[in-house]
N, CA, C and O atoms as CSV, one atom per row, in Angstrom:
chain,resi,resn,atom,element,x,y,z
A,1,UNK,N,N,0.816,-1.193,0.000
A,1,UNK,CA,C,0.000,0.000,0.000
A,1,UNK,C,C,0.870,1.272,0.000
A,1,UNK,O,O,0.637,2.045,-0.929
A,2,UNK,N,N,1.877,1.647,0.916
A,2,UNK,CA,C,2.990,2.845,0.975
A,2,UNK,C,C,3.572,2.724,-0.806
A,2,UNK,O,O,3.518,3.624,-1.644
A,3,UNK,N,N,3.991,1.626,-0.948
A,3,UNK,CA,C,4.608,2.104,-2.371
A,3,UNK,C,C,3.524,2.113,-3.106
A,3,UNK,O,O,3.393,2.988,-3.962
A,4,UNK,N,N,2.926,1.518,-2.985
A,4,UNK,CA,C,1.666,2.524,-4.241
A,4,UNK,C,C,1.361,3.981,-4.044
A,4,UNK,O,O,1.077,4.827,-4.892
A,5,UNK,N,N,1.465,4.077,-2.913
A,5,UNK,CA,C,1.035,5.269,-2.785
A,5,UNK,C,C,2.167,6.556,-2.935
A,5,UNK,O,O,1.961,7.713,-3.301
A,6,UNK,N,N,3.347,5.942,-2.537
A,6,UNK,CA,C,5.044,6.517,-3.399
A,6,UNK,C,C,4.673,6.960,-4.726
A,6,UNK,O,O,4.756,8.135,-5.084
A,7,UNK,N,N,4.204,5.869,-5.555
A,7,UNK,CA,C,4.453,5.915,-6.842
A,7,UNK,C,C,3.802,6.705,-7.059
A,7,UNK,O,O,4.320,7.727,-7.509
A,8,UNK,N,N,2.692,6.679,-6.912
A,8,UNK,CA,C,1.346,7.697,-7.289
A,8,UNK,C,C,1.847,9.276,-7.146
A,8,UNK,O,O,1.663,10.195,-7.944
A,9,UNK,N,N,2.498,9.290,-5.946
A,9,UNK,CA,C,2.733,10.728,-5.453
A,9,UNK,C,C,3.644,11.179,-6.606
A,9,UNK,O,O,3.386,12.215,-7.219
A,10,UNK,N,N,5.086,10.142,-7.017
A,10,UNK,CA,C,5.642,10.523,-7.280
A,10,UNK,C,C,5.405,10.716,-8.690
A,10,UNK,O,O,6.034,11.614,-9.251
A,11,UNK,N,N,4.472,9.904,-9.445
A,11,UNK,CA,C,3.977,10.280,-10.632
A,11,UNK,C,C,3.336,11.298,-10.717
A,11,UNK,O,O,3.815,12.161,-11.454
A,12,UNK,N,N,2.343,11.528,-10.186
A,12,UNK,CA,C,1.515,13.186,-9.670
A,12,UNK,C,C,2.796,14.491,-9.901
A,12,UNK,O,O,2.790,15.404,-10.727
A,13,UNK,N,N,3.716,14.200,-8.966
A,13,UNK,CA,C,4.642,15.160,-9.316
A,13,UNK,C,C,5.782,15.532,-10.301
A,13,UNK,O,O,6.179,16.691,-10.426
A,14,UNK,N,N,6.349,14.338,-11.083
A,14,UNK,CA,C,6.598,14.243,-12.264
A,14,UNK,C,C,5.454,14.755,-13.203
A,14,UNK,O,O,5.981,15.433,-14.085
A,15,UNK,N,N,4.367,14.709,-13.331
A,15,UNK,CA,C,3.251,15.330,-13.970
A,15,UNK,C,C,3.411,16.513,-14.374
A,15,UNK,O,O,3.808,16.959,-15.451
A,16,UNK,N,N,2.866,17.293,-12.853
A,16,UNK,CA,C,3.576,18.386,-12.653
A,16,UNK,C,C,4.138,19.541,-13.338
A,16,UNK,O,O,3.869,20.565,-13.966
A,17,UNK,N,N,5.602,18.387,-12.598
A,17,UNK,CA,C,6.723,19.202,-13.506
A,17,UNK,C,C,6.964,19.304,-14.771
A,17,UNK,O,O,7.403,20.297,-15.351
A,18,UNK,N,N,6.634,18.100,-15.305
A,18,UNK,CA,C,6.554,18.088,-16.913
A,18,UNK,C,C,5.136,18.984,-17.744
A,18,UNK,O,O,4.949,19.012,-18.960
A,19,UNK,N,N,4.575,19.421,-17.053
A,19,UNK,CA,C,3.542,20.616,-17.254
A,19,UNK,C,C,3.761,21.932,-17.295
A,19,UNK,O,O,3.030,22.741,-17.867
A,20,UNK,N,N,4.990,22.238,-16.558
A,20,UNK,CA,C,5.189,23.654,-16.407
A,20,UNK,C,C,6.125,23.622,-17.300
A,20,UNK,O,O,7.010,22.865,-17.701
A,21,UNK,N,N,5.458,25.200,-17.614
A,21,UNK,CA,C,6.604,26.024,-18.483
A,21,UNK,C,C,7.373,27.015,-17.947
A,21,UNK,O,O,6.672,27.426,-17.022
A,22,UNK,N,N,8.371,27.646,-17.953
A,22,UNK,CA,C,8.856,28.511,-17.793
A,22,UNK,C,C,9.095,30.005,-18.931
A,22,UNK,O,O,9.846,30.199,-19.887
A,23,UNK,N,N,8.191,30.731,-18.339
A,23,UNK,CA,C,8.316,32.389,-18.870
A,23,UNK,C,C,9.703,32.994,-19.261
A,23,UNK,O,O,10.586,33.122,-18.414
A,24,UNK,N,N,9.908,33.441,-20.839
A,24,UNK,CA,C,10.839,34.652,-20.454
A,24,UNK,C,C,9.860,35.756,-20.964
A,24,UNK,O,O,9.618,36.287,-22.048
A,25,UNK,N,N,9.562,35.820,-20.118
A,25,UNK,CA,C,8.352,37.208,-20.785
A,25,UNK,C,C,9.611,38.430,-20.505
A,25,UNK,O,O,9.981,39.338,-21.250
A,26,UNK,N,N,9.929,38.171,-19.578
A,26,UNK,CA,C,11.217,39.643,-19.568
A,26,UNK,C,C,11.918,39.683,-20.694
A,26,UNK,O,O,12.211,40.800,-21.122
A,27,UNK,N,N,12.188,38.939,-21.159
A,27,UNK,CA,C,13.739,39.040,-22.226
A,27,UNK,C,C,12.819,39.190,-23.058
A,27,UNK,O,O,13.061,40.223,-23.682
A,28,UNK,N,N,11.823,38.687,-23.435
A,28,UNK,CA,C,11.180,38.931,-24.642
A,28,UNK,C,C,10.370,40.584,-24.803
A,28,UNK,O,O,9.859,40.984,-25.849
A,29,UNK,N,N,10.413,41.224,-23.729
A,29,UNK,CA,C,9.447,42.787,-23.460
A,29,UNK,C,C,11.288,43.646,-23.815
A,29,UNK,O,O,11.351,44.842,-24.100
A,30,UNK,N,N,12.385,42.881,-23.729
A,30,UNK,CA,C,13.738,44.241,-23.892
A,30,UNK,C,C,14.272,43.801,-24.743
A,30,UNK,O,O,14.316,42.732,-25.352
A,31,UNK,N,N,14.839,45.022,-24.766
A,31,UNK,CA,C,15.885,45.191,-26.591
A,31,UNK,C,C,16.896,44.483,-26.070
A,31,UNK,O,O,17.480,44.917,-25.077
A,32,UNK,N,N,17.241,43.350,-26.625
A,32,UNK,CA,C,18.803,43.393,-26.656
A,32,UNK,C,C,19.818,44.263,-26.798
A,32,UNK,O,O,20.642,44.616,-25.954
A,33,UNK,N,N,19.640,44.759,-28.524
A,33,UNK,CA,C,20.414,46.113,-28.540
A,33,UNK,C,C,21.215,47.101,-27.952
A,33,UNK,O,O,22.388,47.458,-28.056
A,34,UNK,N,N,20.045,47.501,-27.181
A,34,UNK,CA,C,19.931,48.767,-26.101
A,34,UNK,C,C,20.530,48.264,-25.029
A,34,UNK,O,O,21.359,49.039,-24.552
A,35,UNK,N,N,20.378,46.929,-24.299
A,35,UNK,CA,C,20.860,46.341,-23.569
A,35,UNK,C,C,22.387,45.826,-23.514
A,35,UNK,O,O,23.073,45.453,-22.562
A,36,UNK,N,N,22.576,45.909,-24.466
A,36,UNK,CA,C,24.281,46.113,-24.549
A,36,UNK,C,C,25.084,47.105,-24.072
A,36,UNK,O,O,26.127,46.915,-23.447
A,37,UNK,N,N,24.585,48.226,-24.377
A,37,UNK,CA,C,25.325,49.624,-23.908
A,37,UNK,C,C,25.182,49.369,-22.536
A,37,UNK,O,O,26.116,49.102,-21.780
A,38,UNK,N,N,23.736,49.475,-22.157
A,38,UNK,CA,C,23.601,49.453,-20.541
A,38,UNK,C,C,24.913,47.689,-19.470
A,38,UNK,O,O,25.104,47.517,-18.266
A,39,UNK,N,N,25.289,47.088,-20.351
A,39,UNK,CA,C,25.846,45.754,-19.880
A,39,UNK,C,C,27.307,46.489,-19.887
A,39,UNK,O,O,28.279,46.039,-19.281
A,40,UNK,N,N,27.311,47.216,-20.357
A,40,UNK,CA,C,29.033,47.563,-20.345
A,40,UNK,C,C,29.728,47.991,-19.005
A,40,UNK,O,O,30.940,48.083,-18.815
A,41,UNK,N,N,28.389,48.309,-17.829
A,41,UNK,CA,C,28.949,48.739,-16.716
A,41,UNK,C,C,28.984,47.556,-15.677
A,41,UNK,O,O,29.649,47.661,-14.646
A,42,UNK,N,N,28.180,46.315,-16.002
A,42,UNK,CA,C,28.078,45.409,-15.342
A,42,UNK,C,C,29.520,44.337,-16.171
A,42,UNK,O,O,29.909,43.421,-15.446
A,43,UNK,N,N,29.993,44.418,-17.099
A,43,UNK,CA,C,31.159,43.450,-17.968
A,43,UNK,C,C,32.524,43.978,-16.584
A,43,UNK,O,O,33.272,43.059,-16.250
A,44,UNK,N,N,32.707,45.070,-16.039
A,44,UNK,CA,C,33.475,45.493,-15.412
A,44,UNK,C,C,33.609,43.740,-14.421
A,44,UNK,O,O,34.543,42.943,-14.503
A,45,UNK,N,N,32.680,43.642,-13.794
A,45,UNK,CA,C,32.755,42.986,-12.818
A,45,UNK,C,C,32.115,40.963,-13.110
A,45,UNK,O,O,32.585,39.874,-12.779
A,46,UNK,N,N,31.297,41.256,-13.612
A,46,UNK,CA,C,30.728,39.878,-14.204
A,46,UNK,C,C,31.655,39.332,-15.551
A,46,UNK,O,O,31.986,38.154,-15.678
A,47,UNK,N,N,31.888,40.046,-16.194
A,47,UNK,CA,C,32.567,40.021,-17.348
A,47,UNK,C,C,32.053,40.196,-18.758
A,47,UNK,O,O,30.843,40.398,-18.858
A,48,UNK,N,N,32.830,40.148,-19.949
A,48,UNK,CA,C,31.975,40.597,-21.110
A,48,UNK,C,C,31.038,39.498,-21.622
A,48,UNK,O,O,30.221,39.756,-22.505
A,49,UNK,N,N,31.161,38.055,-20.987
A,49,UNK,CA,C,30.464,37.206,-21.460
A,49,UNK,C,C,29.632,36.387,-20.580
A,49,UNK,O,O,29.202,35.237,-20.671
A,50,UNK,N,N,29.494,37.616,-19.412
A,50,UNK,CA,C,28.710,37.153,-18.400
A,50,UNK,C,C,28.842,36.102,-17.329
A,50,UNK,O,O,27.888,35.824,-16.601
A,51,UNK,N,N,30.114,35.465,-17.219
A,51,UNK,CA,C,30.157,34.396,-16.607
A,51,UNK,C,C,30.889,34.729,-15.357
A,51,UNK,O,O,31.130,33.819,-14.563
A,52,UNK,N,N,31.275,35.986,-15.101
A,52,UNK,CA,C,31.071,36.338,-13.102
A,52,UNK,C,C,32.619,36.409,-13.455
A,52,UNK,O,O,33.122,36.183,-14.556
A,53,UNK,N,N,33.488,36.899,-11.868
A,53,UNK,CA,C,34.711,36.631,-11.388
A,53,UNK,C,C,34.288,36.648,-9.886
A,53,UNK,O,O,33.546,37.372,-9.223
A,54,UNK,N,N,34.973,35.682,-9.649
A,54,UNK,CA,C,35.515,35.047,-8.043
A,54,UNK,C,C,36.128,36.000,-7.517
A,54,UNK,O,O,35.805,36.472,-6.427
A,55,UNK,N,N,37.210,36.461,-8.305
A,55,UNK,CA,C,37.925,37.820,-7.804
A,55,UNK,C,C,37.280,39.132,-7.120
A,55,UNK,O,O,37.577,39.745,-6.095
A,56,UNK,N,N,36.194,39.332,-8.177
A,56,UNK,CA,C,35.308,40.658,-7.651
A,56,UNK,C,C,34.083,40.071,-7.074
A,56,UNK,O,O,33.304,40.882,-6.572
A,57,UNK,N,N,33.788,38.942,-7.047
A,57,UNK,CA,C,33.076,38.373,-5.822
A,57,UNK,C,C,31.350,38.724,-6.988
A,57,UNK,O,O,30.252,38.932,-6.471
A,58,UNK,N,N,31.519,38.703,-8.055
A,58,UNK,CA,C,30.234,38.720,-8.754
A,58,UNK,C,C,29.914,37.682,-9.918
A,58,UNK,O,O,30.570,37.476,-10.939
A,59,UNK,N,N,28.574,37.005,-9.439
A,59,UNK,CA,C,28.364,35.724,-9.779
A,59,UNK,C,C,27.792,35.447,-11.210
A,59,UNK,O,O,26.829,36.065,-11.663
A,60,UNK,N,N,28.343,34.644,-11.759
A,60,UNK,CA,C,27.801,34.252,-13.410
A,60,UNK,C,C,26.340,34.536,-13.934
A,60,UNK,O,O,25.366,33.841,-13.642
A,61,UNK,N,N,26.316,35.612,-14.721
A,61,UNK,CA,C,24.692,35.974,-14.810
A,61,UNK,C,C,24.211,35.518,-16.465
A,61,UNK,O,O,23.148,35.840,-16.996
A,62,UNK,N,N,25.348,34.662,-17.105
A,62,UNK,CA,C,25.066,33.809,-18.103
A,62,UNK,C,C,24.038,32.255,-17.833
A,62,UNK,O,O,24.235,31.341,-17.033
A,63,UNK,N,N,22.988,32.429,-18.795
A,63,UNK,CA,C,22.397,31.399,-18.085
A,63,UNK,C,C,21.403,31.140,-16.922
A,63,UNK,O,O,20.909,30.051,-16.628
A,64,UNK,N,N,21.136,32.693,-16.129
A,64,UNK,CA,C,20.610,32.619,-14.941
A,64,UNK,C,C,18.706,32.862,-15.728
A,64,UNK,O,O,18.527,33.168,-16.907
A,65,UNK,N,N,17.798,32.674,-14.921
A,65,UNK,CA,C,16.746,33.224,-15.443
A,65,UNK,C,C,16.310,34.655,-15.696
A,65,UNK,O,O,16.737,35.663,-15.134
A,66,UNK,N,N,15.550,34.583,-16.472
A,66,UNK,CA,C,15.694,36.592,-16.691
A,66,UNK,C,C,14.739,36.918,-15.725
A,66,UNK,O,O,15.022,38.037,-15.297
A,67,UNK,N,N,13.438,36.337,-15.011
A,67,UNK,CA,C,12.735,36.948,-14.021
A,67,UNK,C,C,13.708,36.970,-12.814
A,67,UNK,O,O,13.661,37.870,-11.975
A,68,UNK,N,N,14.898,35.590,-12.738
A,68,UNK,CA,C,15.535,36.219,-11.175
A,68,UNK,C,C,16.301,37.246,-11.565
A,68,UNK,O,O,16.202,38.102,-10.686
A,69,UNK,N,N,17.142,37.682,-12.573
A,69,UNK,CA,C,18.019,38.941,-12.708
A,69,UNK,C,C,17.083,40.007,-12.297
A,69,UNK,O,O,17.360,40.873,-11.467
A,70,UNK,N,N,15.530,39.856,-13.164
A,70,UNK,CA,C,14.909,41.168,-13.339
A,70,UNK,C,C,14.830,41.301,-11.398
A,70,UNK,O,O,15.517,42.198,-10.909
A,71,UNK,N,N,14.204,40.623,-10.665
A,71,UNK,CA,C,13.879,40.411,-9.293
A,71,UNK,C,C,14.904,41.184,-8.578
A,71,UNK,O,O,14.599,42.173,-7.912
A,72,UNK,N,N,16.354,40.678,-8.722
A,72,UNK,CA,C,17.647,40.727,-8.410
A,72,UNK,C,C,18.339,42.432,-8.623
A,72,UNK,O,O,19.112,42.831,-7.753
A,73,UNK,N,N,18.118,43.022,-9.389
A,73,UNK,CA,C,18.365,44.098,-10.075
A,73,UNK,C,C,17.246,44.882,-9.543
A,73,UNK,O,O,17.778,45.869,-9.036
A,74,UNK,N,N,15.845,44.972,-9.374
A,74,UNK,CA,C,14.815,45.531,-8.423
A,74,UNK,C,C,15.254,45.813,-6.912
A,74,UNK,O,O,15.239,46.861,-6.266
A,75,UNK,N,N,15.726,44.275,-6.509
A,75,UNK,CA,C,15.969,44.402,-5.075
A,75,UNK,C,C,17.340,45.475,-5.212
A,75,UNK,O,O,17.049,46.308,-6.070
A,76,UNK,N,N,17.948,45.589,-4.969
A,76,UNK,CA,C,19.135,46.636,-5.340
A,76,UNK,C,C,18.595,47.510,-5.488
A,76,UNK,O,O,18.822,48.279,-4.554
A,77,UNK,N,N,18.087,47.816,-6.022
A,77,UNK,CA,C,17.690,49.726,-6.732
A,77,UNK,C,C,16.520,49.911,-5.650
A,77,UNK,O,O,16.185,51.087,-5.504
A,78,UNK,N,N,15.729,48.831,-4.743
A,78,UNK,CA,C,14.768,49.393,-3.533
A,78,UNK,C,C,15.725,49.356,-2.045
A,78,UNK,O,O,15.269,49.796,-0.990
A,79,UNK,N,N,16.883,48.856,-2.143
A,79,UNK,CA,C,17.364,48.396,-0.644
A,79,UNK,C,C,17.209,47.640,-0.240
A,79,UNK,O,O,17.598,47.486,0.918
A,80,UNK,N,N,16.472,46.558,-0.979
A,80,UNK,CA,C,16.388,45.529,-0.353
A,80,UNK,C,C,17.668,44.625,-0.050
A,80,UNK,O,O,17.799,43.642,0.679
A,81,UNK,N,N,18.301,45.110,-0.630
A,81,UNK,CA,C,20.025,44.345,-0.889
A,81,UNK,C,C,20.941,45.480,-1.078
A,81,UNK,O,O,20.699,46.635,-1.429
A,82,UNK,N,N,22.222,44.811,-0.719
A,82,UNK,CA,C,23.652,46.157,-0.860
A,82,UNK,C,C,23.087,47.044,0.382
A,82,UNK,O,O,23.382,48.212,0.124
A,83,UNK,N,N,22.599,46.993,1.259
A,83,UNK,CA,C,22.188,48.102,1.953
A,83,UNK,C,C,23.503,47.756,3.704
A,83,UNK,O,O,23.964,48.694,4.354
A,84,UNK,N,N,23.765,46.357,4.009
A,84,UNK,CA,C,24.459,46.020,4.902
A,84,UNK,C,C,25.621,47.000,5.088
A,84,UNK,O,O,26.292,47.498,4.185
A,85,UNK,N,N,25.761,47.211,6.511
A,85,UNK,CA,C,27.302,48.382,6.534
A,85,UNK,C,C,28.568,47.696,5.735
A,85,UNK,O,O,29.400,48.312,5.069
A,86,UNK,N,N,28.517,46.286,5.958
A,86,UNK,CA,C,29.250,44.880,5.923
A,86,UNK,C,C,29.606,44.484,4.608
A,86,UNK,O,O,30.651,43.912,4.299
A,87,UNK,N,N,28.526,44.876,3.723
A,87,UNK,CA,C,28.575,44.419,2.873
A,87,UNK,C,C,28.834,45.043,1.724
A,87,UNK,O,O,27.924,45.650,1.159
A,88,UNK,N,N,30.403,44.988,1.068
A,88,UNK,CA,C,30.413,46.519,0.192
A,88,UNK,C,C,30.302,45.780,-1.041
A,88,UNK,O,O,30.009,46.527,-1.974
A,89,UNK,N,N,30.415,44.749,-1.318
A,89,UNK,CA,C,29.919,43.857,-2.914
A,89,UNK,C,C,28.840,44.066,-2.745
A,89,UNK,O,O,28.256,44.186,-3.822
A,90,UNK,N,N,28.161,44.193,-1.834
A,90,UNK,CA,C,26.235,44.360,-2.168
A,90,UNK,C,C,26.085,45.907,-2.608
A,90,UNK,O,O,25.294,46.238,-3.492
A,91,UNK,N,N,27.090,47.036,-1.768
A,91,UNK,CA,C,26.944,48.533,-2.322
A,91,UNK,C,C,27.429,48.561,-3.505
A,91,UNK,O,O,26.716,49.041,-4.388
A,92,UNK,N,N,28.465,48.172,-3.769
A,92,UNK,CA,C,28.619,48.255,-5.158
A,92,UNK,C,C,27.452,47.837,-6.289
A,92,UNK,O,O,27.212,48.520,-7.285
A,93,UNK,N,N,27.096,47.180,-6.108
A,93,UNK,CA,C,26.030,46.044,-6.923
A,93,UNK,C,C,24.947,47.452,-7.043
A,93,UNK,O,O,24.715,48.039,-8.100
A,94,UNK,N,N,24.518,47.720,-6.044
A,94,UNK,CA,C,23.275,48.591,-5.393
A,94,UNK,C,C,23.915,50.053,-6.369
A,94,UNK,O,O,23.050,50.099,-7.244
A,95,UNK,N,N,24.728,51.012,-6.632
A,95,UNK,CA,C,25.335,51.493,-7.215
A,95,UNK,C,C,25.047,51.437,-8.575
A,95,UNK,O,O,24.445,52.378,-9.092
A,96,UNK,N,N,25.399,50.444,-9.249
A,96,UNK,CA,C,25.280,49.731,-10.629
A,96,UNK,C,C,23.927,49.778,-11.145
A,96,UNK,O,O,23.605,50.334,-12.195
A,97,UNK,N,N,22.713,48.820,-9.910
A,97,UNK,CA,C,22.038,48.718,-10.091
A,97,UNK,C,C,21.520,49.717,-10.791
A,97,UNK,O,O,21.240,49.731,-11.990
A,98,UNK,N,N,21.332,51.066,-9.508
A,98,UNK,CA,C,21.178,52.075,-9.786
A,98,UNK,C,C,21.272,53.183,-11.182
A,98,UNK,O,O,20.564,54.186,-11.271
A,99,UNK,N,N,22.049,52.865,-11.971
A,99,UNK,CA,C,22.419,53.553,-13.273
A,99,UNK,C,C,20.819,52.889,-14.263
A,99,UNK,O,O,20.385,53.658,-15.121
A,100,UNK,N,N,20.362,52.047,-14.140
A,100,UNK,CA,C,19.546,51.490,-14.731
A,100,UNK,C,C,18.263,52.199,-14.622
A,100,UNK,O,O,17.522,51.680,-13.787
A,101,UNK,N,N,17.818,53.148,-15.169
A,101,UNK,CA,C,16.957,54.629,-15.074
A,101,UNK,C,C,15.488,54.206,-14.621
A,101,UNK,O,O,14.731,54.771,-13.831
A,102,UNK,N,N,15.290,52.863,-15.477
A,102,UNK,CA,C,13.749,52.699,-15.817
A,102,UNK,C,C,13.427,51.466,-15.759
A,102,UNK,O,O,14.440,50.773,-15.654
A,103,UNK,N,N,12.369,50.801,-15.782
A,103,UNK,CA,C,12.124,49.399,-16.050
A,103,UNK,C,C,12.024,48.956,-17.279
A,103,UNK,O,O,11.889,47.761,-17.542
A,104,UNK,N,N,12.090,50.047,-18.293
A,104,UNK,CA,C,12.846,49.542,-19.750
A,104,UNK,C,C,14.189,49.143,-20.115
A,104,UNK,O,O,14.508,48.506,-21.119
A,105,UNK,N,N,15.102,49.676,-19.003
A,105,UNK,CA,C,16.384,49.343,-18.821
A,105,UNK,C,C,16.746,48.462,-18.649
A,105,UNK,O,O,17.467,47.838,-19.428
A,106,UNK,N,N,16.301,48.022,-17.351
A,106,UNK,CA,C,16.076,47.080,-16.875
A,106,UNK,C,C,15.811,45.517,-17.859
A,106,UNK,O,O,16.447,44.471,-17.986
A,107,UNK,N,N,14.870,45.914,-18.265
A,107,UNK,CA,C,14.637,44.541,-19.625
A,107,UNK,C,C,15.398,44.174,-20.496
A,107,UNK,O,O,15.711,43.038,-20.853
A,108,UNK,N,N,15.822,45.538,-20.983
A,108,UNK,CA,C,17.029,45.735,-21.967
A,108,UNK,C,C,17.885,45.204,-21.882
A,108,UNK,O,O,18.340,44.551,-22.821
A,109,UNK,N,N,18.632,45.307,-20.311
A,109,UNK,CA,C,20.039,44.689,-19.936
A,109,UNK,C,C,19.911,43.063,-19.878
A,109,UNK,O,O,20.615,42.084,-20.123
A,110,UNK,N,N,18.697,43.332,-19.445
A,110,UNK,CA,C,18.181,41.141,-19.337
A,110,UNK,C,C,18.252,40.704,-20.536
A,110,UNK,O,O,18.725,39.668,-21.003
A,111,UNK,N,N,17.716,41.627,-21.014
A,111,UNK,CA,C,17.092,40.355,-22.427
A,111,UNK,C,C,18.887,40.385,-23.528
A,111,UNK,O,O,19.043,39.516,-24.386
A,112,UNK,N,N,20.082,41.543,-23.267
A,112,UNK,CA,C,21.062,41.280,-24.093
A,112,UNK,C,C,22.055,40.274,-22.655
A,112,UNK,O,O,23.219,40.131,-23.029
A,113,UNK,N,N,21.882,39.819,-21.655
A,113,UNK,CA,C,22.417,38.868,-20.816
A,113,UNK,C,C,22.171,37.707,-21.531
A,113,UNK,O,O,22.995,36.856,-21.868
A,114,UNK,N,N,20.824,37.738,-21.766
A,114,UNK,CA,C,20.283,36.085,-22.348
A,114,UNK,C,C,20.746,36.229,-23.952
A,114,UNK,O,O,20.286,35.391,-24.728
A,115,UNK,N,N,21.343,36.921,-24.300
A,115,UNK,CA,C,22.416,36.459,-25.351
A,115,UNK,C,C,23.534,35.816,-25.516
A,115,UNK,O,O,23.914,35.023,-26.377
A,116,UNK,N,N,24.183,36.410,-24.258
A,116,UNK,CA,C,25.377,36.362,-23.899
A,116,UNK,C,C,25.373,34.329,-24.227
A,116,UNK,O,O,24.357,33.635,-24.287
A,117,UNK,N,N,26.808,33.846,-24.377
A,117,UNK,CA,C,27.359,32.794,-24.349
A,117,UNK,C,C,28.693,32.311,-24.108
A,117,UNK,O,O,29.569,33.167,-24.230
A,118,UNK,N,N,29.057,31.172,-23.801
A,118,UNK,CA,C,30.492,30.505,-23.536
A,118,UNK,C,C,31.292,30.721,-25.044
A,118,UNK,O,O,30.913,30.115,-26.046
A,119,UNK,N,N,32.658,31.839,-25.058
A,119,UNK,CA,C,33.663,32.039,-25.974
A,119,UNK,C,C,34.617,31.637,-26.211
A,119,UNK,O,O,35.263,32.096,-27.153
């Protein structure tokens, strides 16, 4: 009876998962284009092909989803993050964020990230 009832669950949730889709409604609402210029201040530290440095302590944003960047890049520009006395990779970040004027910007820079690739 338990493993039937395993299986079941676990088929139910394989279901599921094989049901969902995942959105880039962000990358698809911004210019790439435009989003290039705006990436040139973030290549400083992530790099030009997006894949982070250990060194400057900023993490690979090749590959990541464009709703967590978009999320990620929000929190920063409200305080929700970079705000720690402690924490000066988060001020910096928060800084950066900041240059990003609008929530068209914002898209912009996402949607030319999700270009980006391994060179």
């Amino acid at each position: 009876m338990k493993r039937s009832l395993l299986k079941s669950s676990l088929l139910s949730v394989a279901t599921l998962f094989g049901t969902m889709t995942f959105s880039t409604t962000y990358a698809a609402e911004g210019d790439a284009f435009k989003g290039e210029a705006f990436y040139a201040v973030c290549a400083g530290c992530h790099g030009a092909d997006g894949m982070g440095s250990e060194a400057a302590n900023a993490p690979r944003l090749q590959g990541q989803f464009d709703w967590y960047l978009v999320r990620q890049i929000k929190n920063y520009q409200s305080g929700a993050r970079g705000v720690h006395k402690d924490d000066t990779y988060g001020a910096t970040m928060r800084a950066m964020a900041g240059t990003l004027a609008n929530e068209q910007a914002i898209l912009d820079v996402v949607a030319y990230i999700g270009t980006l690739e391994d060179k």
